[in-house]
Every structure is written in structure tokens, then in C-alpha cells.
Short mmCIF file of the C-alpha atoms (twelve columns), coordinates in Angstrom:
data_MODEL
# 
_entry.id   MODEL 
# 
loop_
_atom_site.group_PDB 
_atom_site.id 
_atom_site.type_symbol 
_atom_site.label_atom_id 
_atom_site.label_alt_id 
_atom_site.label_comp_id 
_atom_site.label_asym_id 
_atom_site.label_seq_id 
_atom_site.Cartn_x 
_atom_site.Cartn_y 
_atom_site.Cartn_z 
_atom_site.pdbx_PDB_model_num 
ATOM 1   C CA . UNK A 1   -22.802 -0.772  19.216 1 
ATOM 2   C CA . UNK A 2   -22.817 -2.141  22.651 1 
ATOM 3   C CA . UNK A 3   -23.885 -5.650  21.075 1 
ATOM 4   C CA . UNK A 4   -20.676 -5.458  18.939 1 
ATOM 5   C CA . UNK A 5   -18.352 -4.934  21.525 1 
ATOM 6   C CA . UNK A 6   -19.556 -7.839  23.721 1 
ATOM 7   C CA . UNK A 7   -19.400 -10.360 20.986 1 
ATOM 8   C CA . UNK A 8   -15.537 -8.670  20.685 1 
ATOM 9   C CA . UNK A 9   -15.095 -9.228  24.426 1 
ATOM 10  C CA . UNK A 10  -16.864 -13.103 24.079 1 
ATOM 11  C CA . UNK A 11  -14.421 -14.518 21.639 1 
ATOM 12  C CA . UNK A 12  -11.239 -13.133 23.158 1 
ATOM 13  C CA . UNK A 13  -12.492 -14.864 26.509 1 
ATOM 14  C CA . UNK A 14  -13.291 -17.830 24.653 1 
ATOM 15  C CA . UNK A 15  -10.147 -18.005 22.823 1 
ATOM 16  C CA . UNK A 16  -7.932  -17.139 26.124 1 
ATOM 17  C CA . UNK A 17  -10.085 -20.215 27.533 1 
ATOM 18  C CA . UNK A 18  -9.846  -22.820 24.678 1 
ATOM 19  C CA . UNK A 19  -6.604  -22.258 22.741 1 
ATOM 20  C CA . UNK A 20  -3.380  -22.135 22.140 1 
ATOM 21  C CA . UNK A 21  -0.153  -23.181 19.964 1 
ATOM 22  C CA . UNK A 22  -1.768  -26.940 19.869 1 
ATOM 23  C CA . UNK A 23  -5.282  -26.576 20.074 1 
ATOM 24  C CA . UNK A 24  -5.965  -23.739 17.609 1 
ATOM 25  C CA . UNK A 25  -9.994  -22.911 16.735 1 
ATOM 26  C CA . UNK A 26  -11.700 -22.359 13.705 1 
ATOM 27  C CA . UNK A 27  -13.990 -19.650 13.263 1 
ATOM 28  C CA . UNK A 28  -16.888 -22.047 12.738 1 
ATOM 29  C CA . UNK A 29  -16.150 -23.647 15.685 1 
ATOM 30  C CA . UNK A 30  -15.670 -20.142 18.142 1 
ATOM 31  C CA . UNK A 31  -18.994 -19.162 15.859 1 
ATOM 32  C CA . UNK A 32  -21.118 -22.480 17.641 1 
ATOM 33  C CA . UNK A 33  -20.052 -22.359 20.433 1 
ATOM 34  C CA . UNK A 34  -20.352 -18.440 21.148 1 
ATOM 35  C CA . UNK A 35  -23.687 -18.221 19.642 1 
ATOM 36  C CA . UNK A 36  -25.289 -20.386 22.478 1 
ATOM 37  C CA . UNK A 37  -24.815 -16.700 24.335 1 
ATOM 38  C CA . UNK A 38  -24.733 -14.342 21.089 1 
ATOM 39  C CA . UNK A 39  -25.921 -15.406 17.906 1 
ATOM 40  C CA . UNK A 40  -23.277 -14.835 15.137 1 
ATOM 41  C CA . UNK A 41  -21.754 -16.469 12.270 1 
ATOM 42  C CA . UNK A 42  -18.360 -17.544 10.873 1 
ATOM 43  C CA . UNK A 43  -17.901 -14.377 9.191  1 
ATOM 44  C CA . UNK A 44  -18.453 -12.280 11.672 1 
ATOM 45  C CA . UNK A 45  -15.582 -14.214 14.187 1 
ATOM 46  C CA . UNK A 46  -13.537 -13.395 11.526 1 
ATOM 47  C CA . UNK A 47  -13.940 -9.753  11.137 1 
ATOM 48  C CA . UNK A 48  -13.920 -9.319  15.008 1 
ATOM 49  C CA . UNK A 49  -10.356 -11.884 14.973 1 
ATOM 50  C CA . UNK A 50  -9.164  -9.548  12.575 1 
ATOM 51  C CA . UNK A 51  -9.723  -6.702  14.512 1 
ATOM 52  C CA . UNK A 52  -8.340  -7.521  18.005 1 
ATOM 53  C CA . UNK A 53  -4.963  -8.642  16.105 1 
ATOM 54  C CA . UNK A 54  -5.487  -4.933  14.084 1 
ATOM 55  C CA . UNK A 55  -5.782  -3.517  17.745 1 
ATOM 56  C CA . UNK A 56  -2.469  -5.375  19.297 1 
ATOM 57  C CA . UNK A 57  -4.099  -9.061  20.533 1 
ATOM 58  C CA . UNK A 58  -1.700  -11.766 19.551 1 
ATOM 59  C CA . UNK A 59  -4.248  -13.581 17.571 1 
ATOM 60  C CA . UNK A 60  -1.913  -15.901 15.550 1 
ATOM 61  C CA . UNK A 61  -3.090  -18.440 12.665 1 
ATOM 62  C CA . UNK A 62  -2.449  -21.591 11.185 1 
ATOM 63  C CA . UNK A 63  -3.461  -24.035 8.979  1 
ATOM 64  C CA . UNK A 64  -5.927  -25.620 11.571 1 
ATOM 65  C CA . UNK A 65  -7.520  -22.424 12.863 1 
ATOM 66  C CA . UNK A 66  -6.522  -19.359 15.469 1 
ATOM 67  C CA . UNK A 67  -5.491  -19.302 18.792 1 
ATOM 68  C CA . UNK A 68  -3.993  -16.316 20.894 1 
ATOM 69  C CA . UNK A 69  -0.768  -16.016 21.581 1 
ATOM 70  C CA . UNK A 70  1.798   -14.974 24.096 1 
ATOM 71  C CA . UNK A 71  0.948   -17.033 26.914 1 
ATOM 72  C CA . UNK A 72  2.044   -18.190 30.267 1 
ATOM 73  C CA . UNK A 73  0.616   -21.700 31.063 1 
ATOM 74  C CA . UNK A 74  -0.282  -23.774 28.056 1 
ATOM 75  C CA . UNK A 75  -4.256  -25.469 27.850 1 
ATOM 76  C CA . UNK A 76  -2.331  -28.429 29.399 1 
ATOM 77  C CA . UNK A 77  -0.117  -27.113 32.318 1 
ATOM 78  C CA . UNK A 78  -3.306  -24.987 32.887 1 
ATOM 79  C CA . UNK A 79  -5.722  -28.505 33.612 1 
ATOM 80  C CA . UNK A 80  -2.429  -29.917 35.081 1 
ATOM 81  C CA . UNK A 81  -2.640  -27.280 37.933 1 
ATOM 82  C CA . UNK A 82  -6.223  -27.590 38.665 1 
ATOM 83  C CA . UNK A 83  -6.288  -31.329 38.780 1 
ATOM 84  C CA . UNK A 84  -3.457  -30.882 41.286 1 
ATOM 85  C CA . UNK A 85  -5.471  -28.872 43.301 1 
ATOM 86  C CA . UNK A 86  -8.596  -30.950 43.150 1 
ATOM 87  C CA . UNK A 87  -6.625  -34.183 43.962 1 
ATOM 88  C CA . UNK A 88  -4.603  -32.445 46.783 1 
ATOM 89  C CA . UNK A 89  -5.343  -33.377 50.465 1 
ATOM 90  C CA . UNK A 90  -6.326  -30.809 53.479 1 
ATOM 91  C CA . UNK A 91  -8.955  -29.058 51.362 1 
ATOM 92  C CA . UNK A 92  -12.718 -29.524 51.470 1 
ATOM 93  C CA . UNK A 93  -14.251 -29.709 48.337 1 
ATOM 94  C CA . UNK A 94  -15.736 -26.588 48.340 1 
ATOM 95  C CA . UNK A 95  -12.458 -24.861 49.509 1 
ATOM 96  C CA . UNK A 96  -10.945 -26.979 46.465 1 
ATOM 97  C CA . UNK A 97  -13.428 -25.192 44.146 1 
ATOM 98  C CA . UNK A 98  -13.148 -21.843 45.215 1 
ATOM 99  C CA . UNK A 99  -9.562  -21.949 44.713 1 
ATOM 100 C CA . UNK A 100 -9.734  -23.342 41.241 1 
ATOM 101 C CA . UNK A 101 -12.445 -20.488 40.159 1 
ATOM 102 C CA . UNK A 102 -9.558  -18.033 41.833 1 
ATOM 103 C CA . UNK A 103 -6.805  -19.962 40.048 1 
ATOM 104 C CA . UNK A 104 -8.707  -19.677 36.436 1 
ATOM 105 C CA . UNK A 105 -9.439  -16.404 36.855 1 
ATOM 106 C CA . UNK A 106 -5.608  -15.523 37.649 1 
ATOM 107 C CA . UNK A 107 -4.305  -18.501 34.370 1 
ATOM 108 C CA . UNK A 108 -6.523  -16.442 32.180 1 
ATOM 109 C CA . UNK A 109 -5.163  -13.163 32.445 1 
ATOM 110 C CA . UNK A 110 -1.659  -14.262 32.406 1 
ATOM 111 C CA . UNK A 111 0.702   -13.651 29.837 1 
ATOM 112 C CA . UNK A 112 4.410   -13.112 29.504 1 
# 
């Protein structure tokens, strides 16, 4: 059981790290890339998409795959802000990097 709900818990993060409106995912594709940390299949991304959208996550689809919904900062504004902050004078690198770990963990969670 506890395997199932990590797997659940893997593709939401990897869908509220690599999609939205314009860059939706297929379930092949969330299946490769998730299974380099959990082996599973297409199938089973679907069943587990189906039921975070059953249980209230915006998981919206189209045509061209899923992606979840309701969001702050678009994939783009996101890499927008932390190129900004790695380009930005004042800041060592390593302060630079912290910040953008801090700033991705915040951009993750957000929604509206």
C-alpha cells in the first residue's frame, strides 16, 4: 500500500514540476520518466491521474496529454524568475542557489 501511495505522491510532483496549459504530458511520457525512481507503466499513470482528479486535483486533459491545473506562475514565468535570480548581481553563487531551491520549493506549491 505504501508503494502505491508514493507513486500517487511522484506524479503529482512531477506534474506540478513539468506542466501546464502549454506543455501538457502524456502518460507514457510521466510513465519514463517516473520509473527511473518507481517502476510503473502507462496504465498505471493513468489510473493514479484518474484518481487525484476523482479526489479534487485539477488534473485537466487535452488532446496532447495532462497537465494540472489552477496555477500561479506558468512553466515559463516560473524559469523566468529563476534566471532572474541567477543573473542578478550582489549574490554569490551559492547564495544564488539556495535561493532558487527556496524559490522552487515556494512556485511549486502555489496555486490560486
Amino acid at each position: 500500500m505504501k508503494a502505491k501511495k508514493y507513486l500517487i505522491i511522484l506524479i503529482l510532483k512531477y506534474l506540478e514540476a513539468n506542466s501546464d496549459e502549454k506543455h501538457p504530458l502524456t502518460q507514457t511520457r510521466i510513465a519514463e520518466e517516473i520509473s527511473g525512481v518507481f517502476p510503473c507503466d502507462r496504465k498505471t499513470v493513468g489510473r493514479n491521474l484518474r484518481f487525484l482528479k476523482e479526489v479534487g486535483y485539477p488534473i485537466k486533459k487535452t488532446s496532447r496529454g495532462f497537465y494540472l491545473g489552477k496555477r500561479l506562475f506558468t512553466v515559463e514565468e516560473r524559469e523566468f524568475v529563476l534566471n532572474a535570480v541567477a543573473a542578478a548581481p550582489g549574490k554569490t553563487q551559492e547564495e544564488k542557489a539556495e535561493l532558487s531551491e527556496k524559490l522552487l520549493s515556494v512556485l511549486h506549491r502555489l496555486r490560486r
